[in-house]
N, C-alpha and C positions, 0 to 999 in steps of 0.2 A: 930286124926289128925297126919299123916305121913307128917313126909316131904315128900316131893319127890323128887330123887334123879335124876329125867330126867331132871328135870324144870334146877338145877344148873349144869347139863352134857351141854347144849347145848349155855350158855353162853361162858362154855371155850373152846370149841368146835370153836364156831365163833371167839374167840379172838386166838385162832391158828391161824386157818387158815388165818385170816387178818395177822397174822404176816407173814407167808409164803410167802403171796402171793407176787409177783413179780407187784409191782406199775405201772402203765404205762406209766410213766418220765425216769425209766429208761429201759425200753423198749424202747423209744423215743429216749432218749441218747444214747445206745447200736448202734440204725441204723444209727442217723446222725453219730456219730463217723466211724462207717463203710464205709458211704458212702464221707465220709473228706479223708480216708485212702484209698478209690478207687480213687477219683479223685486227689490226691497228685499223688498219684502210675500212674497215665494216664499222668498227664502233666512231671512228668520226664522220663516215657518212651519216650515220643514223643521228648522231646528235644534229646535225647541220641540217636534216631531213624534221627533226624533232621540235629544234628551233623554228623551221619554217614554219611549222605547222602550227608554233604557238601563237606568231604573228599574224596566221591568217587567221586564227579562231581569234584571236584580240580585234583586229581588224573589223572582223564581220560584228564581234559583239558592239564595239563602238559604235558601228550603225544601226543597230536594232535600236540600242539603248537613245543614240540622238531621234530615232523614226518617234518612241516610244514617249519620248518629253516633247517634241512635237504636238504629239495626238493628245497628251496629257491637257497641254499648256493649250491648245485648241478645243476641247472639251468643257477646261474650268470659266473659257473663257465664252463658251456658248449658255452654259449655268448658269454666269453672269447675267449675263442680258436676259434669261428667261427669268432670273431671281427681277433683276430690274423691271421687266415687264411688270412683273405680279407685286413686286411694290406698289408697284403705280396705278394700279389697278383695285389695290386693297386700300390705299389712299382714297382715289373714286371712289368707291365705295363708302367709305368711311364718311366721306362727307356728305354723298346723298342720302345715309343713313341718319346723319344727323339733321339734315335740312330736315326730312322726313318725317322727322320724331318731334320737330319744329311743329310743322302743319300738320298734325295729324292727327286727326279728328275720333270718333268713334269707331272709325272704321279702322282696323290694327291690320287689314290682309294684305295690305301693300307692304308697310314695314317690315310684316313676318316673312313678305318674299325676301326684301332685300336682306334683312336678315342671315336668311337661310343660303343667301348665295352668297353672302360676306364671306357664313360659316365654311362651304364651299372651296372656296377663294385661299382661307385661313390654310383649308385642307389641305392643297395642291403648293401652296408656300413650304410649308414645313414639309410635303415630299420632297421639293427642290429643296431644300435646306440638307434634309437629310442625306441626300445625294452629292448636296456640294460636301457637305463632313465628309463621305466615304472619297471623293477627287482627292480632298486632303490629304 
């Protein structure tokens, strides 16, 4: 009667290796942790991505909108001088009309031109007119 020395080789054998061996809880744990650290890392890239993107659309807006008060303020100011033209114009007028109505004799075809081109004059005022209200 030998012992045998395989019979008690292969008990510690199996009690190694159970202790080596890597359990499958935390194999388990190892990927959920993994994948908690992917998606932490996806939703603040996106907001940092989300953010940028608010800044460039703010950005861009603030220059459309400066281009746009620009164009505005260069517009109202071109009306201007066309409103002033046509003041000045309906002022001449005005008073040739009245020189006119001064000196004027039998003959009414002259006045009725200037007249008609006052009336004319009146016209194209109050289109500018109407047009500087809508600049408004």
């Amino acid at each position: 009667m030998q012992p045998s020395f395989e019979n008690e080789r292969e008990p510690s054998r199996r009690s190694r290796t159970k202790a080596n061996r890597v359990s499958p809880a935390w194999f388990l744990l190892f990927w959920f942790v993994m994948i908690a650290v992917g998606i932490t890392a996806t939703y603040y890239y996106s907001q940092h991505m989300k953010q940028s993107m608010i800044e460039q659309v703010q950005a861009q807006t603030n220059a459309q909108i400066t281009n746009m008060q620009r164009n505005y303020e260069k517009q109202l100011k071109q009306m201007n001088d066309k409103l002033d033209q046509m003041q000045s114009k309906v002022q001449s007028f005005n008073e040739l009309l009245e020189f006119t109505k001064d000196n004027a004799s039998n003959k009414t075809d002259n006045s009725n031109k200037l007249y008609s081109q006052l009336n004319e004059v009146k016209k194209q005022l109050a289109a500018l007119q109407k047009k500087m209200d809508l600049l408004k």
